[in-house]
C-alpha positions in Angstrom: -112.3 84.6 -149.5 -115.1 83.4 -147.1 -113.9 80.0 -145.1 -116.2 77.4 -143.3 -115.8 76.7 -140.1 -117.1 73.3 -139.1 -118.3 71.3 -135.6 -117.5 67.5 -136.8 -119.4 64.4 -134.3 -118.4 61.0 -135.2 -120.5 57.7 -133.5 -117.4 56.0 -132.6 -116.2 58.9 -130.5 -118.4 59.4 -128.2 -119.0 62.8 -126.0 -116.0 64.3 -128.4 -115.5 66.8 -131.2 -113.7 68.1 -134.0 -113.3 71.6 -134.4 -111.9 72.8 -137.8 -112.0 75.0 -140.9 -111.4 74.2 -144.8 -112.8 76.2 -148.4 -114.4 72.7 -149.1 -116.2 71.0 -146.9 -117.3 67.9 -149.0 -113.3 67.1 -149.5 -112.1 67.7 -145.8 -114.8 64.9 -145.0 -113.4 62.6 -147.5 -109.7 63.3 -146.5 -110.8 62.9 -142.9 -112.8 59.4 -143.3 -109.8 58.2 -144.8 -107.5 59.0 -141.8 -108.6 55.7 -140.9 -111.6 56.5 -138.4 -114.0 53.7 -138.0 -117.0 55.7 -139.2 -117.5 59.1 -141.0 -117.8 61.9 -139.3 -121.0 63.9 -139.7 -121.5 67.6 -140.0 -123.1 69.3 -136.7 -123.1 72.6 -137.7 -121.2 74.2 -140.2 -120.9 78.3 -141.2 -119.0 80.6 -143.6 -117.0 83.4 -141.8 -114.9 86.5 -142.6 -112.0 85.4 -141.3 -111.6 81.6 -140.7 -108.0 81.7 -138.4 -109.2 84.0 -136.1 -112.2 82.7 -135.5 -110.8 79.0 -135.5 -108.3 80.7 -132.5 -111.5 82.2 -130.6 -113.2 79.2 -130.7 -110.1 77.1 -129.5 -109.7 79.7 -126.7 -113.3 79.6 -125.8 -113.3 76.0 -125.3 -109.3 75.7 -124.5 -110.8 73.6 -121.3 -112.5 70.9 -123.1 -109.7 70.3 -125.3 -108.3 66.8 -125.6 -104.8 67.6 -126.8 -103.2 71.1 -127.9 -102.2 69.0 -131.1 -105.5 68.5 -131.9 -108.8 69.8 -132.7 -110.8 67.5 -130.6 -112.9 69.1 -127.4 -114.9 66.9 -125.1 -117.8 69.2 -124.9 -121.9 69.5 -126.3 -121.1 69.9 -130.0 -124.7 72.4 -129.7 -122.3 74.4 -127.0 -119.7 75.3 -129.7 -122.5 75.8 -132.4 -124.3 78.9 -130.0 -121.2 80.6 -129.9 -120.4 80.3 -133.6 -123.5 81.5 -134.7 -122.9 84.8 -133.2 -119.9 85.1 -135.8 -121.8 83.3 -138.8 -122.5 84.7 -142.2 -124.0 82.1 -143.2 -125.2 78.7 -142.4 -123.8 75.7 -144.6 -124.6 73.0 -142.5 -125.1 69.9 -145.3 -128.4 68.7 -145.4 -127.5 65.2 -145.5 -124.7 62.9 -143.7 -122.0 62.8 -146.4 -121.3 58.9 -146.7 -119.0 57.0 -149.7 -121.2 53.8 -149.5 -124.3 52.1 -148.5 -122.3 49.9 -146.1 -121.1 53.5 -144.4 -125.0 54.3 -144.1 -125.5 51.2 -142.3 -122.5 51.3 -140.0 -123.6 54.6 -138.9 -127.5 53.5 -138.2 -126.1 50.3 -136.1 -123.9 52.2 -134.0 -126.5 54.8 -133.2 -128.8 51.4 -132.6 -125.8 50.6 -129.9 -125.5 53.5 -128.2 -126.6 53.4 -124.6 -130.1 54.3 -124.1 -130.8 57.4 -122.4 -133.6 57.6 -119.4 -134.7 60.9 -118.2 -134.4 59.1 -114.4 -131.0 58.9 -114.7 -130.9 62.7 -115.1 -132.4 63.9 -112.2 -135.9 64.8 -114.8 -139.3 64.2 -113.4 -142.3 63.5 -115.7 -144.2 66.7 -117.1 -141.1 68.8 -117.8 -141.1 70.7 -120.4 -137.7 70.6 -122.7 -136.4 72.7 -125.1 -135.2 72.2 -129.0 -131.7 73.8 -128.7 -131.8 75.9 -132.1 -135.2 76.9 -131.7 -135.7 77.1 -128.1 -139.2 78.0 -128.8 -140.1 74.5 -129.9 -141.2 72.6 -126.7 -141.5 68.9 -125.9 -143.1 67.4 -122.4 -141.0 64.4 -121.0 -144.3 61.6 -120.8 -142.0 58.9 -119.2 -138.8 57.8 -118.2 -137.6 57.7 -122.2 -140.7 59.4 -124.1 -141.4 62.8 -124.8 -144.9 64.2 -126.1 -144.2 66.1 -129.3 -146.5 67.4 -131.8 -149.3 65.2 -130.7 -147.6 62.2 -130.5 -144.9 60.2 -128.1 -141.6 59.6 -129.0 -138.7 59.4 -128.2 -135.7 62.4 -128.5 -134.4 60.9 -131.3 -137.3 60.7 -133.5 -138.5 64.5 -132.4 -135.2 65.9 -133.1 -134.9 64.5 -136.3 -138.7 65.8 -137.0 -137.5 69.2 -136.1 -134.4 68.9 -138.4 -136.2 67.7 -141.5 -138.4 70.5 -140.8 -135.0 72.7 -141.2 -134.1 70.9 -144.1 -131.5 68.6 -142.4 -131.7 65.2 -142.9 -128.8 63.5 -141.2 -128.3 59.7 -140.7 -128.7 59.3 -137.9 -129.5 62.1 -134.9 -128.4 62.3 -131.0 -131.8 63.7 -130.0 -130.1 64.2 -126.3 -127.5 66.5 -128.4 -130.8 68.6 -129.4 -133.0 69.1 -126.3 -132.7 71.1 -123.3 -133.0 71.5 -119.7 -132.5 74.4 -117.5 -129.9 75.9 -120.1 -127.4 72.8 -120.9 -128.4 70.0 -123.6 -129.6 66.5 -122.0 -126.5 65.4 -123.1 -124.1 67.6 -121.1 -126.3 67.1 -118.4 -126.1 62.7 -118.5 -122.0 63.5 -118.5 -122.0 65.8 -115.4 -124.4 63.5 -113.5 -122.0 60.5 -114.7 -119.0 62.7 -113.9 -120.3 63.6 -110.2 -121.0 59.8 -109.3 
């Protein structure tokens, strides 16, 4: 039987991931919000494969670098890093379309910590106006950076957030809240890895 193998984020772990597979995706959320985590975790990407171990093990090798502990799943690396290599072993995307949440007052947890997060600037990235960035799953889609936290897309200037989640809903994902550094690129890495290794050099 065909397993999932999932890439987990989670708001109040920030710059971390989970790394896992299960036969039911909806339950291994549930079982995992209830591990006493201070918000649900939300699905990144998720895929079926022929055989979840030994992928699981590739991936774990892969990314053995990033990983916080050998006694646990978590990796501190670009969740959209781990999803480009596991769609090379994917049969089929099974990402959910929405943020699975038990409650209303989840929902809002989750859109008040992404409200809390630290803003990101393109200056503090070393990115001058008029660069063009790429949507990481569609590297095709372009945005132009229009100041230091605006980008021009489709017309109209917003910020990462909003155009990633435009993108996304265009994909039929509609997640609580997006990490629209998480989604755009520059010169190969996602804005996000690069704001870490410009924080990690200083």
């Amino acid at each position: 039987m065909n397993e999932i193998i999932y890439i987990l984020i989670n708001e109040s772990m920030p710059g971390y991931i989970k790394i896992g597979r299960t036969t039911n995706l909806n339950q291994r959320l549930k079982s995992l919000y209830r591990t006493q985590v201070p918000l649900p975790f939300e699905v990144f990407y998720a895929c079926t494969v022929e055989n979840g171990t030994e992928i699981e093990c590739w991936l774990f090798d892969i990314f053995e670098d990033r990983r916080v502990s050998k006694d646990r799943e978590f990796f501190e690396v670009s969740p959209e890093r781990v999803a480009v290599a596991l769609r090379a072993r994917a049969i089929k995307e099974v990402t959910p379309k929405e943020t699975y949440v038990e409650s209303e007052e989840d929902r809002a947890a989750l859109a008040k910590a992404q409200t809390r997060r630290a803003v990101f600037n393109f200056k503090m990235v070393d990115i001058p106006v008029g660069t063009e960035l790429a949507f990481s799953r569609d590297e095709s889609i372009k945005a132009k950076v229009v100041d230091n936290r605006h980008i021009e897309f489709d017309g109209e200037t917003v910020s990462l957030s909003v155009a990633a989640d435009k993108v996304l809903r265009r994909m039929g994902i509609e997640w609580v809240s997006v990490q629209g550094p998480a989604h755009w690129m520059y010169e190969g890495e996602t804005l996000d890895e690069r704001r870490r290794r410009f924080d990690s050099e200083e």
